[in-house]
C-alpha positions as CSV (number, residue, x, y, z in Angstrom):
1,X,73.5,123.3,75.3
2,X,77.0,125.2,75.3
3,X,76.0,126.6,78.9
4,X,75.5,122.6,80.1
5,X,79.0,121.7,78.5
6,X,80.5,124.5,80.1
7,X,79.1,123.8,83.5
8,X,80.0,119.9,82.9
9,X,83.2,120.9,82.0
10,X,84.3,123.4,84.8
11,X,83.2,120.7,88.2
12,X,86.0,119.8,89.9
13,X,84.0,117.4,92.0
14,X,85.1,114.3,90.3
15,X,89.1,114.8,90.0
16,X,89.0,115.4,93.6
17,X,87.8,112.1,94.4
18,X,89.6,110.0,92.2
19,X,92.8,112.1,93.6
20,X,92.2,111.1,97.1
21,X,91.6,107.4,95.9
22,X,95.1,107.5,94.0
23,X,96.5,108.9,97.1
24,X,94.6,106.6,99.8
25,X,96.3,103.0,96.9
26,X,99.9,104.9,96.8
27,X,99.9,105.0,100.5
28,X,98.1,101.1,101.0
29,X,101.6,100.2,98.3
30,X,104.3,101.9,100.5
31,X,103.1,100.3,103.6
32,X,103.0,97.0,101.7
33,X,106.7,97.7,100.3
34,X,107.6,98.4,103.6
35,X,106.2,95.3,105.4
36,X,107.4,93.1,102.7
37,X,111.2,94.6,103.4
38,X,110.9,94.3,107.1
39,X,109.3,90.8,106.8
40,X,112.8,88.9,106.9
41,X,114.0,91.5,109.9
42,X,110.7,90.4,111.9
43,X,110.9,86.9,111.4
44,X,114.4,86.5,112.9
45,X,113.1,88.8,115.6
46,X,110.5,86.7,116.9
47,X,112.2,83.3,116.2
48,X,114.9,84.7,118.9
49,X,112.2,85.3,121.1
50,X,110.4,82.8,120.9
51,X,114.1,80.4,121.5
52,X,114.7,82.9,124.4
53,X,111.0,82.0,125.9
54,X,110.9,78.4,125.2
55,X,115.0,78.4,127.0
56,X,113.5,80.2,129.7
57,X,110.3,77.8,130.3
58,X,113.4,74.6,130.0
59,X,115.1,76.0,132.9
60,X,112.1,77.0,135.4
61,X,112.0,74.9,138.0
62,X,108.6,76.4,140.3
């Protein structure tokens, strides 16, 4: 019984892939984080061109 506690105790198997699980949600946060912090920055971006575009389509005259 001791020997089957001892074996149960000493696998690593598990940890490992609850570590990579941890590691794989930290990463999905940061890139979140990051998009959510750049999501003002991006918005102006494309409005101005998008007005750019829409100027450019105003003045064509094929």
């Amino acid at each position: 019984m001791t020997r089957m506690l001892r074996k149960f105790w000493d696998d690593e198997s598990g940890p490992t892939a609850i570590e990579y699980g941890l590691i794989a949600a930290l990463i999905a946060v940061a890139i979140i984080a990051a998009l959510e912090a750049l999501s003002g920055s991006l918005t102006s971006i494309f409005n101005g061109v998008a007005t750019e575009l829409d100027t450019a389509a105003g003045n064509f005259t094929g």
